[in-house]
LOGU-854712 format. One record per residue (C-alpha): residue in one letter; x negated, y negated, z negated. Coordinates in Angstrom, 1 decimal, padded with zeros to 4 digits. Each point is the difference from the previous one (the first is absolute). Layout:
N
ATOM rest   east  north     up
ATOM    a      X      Y      Z
...
END
This chain:
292
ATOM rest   east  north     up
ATOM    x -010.4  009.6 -001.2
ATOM    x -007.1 -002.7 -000.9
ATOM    x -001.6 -002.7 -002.1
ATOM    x  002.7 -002.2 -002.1
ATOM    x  000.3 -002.0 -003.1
ATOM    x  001.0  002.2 -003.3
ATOM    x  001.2 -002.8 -001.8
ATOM    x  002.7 -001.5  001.6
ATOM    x  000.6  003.4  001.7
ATOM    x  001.0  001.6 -003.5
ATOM    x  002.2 -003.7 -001.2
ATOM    x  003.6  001.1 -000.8
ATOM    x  002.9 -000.4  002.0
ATOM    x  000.4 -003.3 -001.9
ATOM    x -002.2 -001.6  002.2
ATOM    x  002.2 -000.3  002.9
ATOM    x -003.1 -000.9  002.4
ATOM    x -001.4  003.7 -000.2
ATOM    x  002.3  002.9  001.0
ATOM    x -001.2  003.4 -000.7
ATOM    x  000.0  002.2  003.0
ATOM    x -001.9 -003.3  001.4
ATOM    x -002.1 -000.2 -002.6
ATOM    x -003.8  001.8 -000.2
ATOM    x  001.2  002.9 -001.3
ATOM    x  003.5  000.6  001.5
ATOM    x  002.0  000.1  004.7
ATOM    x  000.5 -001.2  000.1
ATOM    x -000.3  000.9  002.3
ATOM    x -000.6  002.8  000.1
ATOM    x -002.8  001.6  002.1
ATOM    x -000.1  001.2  003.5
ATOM    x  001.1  003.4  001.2
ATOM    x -002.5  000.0  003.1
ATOM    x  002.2  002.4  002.2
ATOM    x  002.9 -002.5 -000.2
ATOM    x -001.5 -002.9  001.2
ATOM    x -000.4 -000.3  003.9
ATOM    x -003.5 -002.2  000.3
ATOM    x -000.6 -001.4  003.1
ATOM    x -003.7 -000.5 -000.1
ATOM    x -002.6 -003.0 -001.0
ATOM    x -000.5 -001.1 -003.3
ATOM    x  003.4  002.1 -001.1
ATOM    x -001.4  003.2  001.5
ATOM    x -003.4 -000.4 -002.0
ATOM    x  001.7 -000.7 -003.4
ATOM    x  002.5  003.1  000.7
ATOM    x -003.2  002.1 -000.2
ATOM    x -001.0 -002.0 -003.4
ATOM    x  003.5  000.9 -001.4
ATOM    x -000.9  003.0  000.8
ATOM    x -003.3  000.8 -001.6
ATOM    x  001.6 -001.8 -003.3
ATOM    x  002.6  002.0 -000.5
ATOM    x -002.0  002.8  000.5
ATOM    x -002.0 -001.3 -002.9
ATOM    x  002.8 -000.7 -001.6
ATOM    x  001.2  003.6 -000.4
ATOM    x -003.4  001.1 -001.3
ATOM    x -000.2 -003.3 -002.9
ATOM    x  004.0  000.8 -000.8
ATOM    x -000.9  003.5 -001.0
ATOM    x -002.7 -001.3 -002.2
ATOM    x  001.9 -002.9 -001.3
ATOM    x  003.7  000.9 -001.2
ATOM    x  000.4 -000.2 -003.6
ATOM    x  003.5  000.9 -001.5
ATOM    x  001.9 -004.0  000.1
ATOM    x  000.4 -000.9 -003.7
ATOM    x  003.6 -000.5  000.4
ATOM    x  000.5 -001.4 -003.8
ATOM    x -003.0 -002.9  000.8
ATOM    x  002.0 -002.9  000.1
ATOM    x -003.3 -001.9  001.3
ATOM    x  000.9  001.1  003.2
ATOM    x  002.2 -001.1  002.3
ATOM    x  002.2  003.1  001.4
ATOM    x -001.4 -000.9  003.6
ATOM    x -003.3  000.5 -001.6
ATOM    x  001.1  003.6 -001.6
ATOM    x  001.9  001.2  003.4
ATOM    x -001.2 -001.5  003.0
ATOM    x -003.6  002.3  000.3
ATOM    x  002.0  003.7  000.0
ATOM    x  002.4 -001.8  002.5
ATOM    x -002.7 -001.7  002.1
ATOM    x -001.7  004.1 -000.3
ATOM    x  003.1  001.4  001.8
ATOM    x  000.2 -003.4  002.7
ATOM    x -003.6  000.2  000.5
ATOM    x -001.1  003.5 -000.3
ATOM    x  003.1  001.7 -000.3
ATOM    x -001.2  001.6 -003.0
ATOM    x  003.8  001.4 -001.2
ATOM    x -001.5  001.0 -002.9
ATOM    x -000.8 -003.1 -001.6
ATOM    x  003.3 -001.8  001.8
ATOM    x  002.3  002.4 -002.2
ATOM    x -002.0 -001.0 -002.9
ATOM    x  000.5 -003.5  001.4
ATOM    x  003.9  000.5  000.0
ATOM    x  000.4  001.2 -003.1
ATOM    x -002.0 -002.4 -002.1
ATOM    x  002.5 -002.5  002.4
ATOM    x  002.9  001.8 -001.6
ATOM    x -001.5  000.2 -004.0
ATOM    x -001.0 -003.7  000.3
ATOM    x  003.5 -001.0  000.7
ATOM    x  001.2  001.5 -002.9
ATOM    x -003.1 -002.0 -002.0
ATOM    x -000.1 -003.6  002.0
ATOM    x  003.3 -000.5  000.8
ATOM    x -000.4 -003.9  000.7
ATOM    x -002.0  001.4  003.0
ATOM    x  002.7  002.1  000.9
ATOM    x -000.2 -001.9  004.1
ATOM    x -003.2  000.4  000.6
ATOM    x  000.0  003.3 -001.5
ATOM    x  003.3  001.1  002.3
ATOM    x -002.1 -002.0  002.7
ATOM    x -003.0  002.5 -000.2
ATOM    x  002.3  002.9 -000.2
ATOM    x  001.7 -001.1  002.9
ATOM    x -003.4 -000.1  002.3
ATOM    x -000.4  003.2 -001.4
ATOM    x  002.8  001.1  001.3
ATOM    x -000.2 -001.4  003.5
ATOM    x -003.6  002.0  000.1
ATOM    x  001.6  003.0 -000.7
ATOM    x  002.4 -001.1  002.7
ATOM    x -002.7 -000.5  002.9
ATOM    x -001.8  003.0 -001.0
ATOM    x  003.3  002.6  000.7
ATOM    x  000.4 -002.3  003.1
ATOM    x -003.6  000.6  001.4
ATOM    x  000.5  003.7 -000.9
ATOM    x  003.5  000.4  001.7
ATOM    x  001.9  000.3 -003.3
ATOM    x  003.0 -002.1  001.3
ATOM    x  002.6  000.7 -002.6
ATOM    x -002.8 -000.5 -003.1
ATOM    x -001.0 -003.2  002.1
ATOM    x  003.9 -001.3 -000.4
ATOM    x -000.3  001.1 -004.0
ATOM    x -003.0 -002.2 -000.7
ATOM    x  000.4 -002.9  002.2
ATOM    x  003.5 -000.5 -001.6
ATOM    x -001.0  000.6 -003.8
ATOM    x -002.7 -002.7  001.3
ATOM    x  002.6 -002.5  001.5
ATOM    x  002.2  000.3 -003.4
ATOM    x -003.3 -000.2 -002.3
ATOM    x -000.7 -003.3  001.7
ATOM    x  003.4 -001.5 -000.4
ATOM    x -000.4  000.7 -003.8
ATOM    x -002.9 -001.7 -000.4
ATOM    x  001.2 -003.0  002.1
ATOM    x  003.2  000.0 -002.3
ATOM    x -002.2  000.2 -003.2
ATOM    x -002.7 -002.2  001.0
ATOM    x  001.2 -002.4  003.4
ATOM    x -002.8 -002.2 -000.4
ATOM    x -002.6  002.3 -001.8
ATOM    x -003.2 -000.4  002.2
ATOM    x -001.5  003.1 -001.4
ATOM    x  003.0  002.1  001.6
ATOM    x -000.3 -002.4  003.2
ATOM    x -003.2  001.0 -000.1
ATOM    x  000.4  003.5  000.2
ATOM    x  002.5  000.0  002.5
ATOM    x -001.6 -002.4  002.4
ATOM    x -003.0  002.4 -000.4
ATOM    x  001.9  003.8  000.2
ATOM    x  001.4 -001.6  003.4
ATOM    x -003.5 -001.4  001.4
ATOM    x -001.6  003.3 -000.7
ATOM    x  002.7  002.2  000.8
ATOM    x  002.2 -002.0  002.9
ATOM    x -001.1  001.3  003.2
ATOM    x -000.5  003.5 -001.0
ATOM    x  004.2  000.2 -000.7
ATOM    x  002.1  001.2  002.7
ATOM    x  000.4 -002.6  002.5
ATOM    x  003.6 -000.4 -001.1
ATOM    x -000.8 -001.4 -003.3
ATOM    x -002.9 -002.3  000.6
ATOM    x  001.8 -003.1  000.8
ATOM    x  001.8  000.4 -003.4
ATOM    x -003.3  000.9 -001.6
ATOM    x -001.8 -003.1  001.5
ATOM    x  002.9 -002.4 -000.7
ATOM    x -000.4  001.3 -004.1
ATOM    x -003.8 -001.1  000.5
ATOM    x  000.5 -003.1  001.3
ATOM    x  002.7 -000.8 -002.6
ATOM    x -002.8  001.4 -003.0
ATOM    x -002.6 -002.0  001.7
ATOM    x  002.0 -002.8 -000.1
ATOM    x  001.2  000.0 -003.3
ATOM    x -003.9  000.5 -001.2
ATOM    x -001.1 -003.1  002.0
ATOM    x  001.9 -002.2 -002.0
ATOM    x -001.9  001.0 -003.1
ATOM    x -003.1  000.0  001.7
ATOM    x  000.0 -001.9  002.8
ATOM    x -000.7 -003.5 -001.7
ATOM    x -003.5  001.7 -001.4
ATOM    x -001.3  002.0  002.7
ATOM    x -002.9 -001.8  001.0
ATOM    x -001.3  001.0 -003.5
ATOM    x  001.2  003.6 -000.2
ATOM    x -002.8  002.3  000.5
ATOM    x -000.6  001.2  003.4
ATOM    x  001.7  003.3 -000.5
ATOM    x  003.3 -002.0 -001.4
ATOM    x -000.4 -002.0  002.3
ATOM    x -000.4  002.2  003.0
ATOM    x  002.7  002.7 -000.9
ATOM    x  002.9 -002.7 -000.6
ATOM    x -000.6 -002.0  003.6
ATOM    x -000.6  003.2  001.7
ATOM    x  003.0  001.2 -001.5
ATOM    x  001.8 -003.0  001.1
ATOM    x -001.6  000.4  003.9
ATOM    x  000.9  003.2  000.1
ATOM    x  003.6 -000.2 -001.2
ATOM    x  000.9 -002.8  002.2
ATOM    x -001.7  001.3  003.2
ATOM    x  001.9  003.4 -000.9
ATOM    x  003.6 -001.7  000.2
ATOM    x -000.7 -002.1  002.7
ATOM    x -001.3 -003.0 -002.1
ATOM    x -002.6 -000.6  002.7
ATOM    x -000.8 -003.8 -000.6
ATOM    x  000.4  000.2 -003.8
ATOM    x -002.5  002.9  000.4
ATOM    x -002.5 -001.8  001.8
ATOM    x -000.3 -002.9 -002.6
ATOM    x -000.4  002.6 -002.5
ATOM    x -002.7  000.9  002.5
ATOM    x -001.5 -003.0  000.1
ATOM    x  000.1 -000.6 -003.7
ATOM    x -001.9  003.4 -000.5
ATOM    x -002.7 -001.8  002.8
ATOM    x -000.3 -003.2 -002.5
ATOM    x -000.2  002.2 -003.5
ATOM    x -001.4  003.1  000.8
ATOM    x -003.0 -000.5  002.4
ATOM    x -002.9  002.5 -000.9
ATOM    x  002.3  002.9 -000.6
ATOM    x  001.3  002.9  001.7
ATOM    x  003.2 -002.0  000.0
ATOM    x -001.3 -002.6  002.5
ATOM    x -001.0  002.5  002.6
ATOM    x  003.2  001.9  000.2
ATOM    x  002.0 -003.5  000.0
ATOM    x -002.5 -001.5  002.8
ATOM    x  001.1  003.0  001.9
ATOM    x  003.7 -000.5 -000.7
ATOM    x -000.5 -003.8  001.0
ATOM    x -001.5  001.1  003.5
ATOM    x  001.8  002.9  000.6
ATOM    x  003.9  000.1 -000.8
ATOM    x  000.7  002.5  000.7
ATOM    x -002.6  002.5 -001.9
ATOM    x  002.5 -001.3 -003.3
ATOM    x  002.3  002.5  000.8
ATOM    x -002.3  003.2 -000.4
ATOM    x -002.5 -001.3 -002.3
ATOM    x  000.1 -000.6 -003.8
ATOM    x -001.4 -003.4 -001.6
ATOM    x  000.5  001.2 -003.5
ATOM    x -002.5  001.9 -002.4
ATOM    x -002.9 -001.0  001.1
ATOM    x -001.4 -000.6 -003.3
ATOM    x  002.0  003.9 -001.6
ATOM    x -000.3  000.5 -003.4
ATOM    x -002.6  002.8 -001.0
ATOM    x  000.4  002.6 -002.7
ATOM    x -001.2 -000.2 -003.7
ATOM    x  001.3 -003.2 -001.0
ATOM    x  001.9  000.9 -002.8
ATOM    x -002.8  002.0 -001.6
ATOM    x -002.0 -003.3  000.1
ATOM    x  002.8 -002.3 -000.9
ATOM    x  000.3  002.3 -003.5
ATOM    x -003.9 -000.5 -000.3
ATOM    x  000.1 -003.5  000.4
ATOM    x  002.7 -000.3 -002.4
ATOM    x -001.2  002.6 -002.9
ATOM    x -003.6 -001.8  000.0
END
């Protein structure tokens, strides 16, 4: 969920033009489970097998680099303090460190409770994860627990925070990474969510996202590509498309989106988002940077 800019990544929700799973050290976006994406070869193919040599990397630096959160450090944001034991169970599916992820979720609503939507927010996509994990193992009845304690999690932080763009965030994100791997039932509604997150982000960051950097920048049109081509936005996606084109030539964004532009069709079994995933260790080096 490589290379991004620490200070405005670790800026406070306040700043409405940074949301934190877009951010350099959230996923927004979430990564990339490789077996759920369907590439269909070219330039999408070759960075599938990147994706896949980081996160094997990945598991071997998150081992190394997974202090305990300081959950009383109120330097941190609690996307900051979260989002790296959540992105180890998206990512790596390291349950371990997830569980650790869910119940720091669960003590820092008791301690930040004017985060309380993006908190419920991140418990929610840690719900859904749970969700797609019993459905990929045939667990149909835990499936049906999680996905509903994900659905009512979401509504609470939508009722607590309706224009909160750290929960939009989040949600937009949890749905990106973890759409097309729900049962084929529930990925309209799941898409439709994204779209509506996405959305809702644009409009604090859409006036400033020339200057966002590139990872900002790429995850939040990607998003918005991705949503829209999902629910049958087809035109809106394409000038999301074409914006990526004029903002974000030089980066693995541009290729994916050339192919998109050229090829139709490959949008509907290919994934546009994380293609710059965040990478473990990030919270050991933002408490460096800020006990120096």
């Amino acid at each position: 969920m490589v290379g991004f800019a620490r200070q405005i990544a670790e800026q406070r929700i306040v700043d409405s033009r940074v949301s934190p799973l877009l951010d350099s050290t959230a996923i927004g976006r979430p990564g990339v489970n490789v077996r759920a994406r369907n590439f269909p070869g070219g330039a999408e193919a070759v960075y599938a097998i990147k994706k896949v040599l980081f996160i094997v990397a990945l598991v071997t630096i998150a081992a190394a680099q997974s202090p305990d959160p300081p959950l009383s450090d109120s330097r941190l944001t609690v996307h900051t303090l979260v989002r790296e034991d959540i992105f180890a169970g998206w990512l790596t599916d390291d349950m371990e460190r997830f569980s650790r992820g869910e119940k720091n979720i669960d003590l820092l609503l008791e301690k930040r409770p004017l985060e309380k939507a993006s908190l419920l927010a991140w418990k929610a996509g840690a719900a859904f994860y749970r969700a797609v994990r019993a459905h990929e193992s045939n667990r149909s009845d835990e499936f049906q627990k999680y996905y509903r304690q994900g659905l009512d999690l979401q509504a609470q932080a939508r009722q607590v925070g309706p224009m909160d763009p750290g929960a939009a965030a989040v949600n937009g994100g949890t749905f990106v990474f973890l759409g097309d791997r729900l049962p084929k039932e529930y990925r309209a509604a799941a898409w439709s969510q994204a779209y509506d997150s996405y959305k809702l982000l644009w409009r604090f960051q859409g006036s400033a996202v020339d200057q966002l950097p590139v990872h900002l920048r790429g995850e939040l049109l990607a998003g918005l590509a991705q949503a829209a081509q999902r629910t049958g936005r087809n035109e809106e996606s394409a000038q999301y498309i074409d914006k990526i084109l004029a903002v974000l030539g030089g980066t693995p964004y541009e290729s994916v989106a050339k192919n998109w532009k050229a090829n139709p069709a490959s949008a509907a079994n290919s994934s546009l988002a994380c293609m710059t995933c965040h990478n473990a260790g990030r919270l050991g080096a933002r408490l460096s940077a800020l006990n120096k």
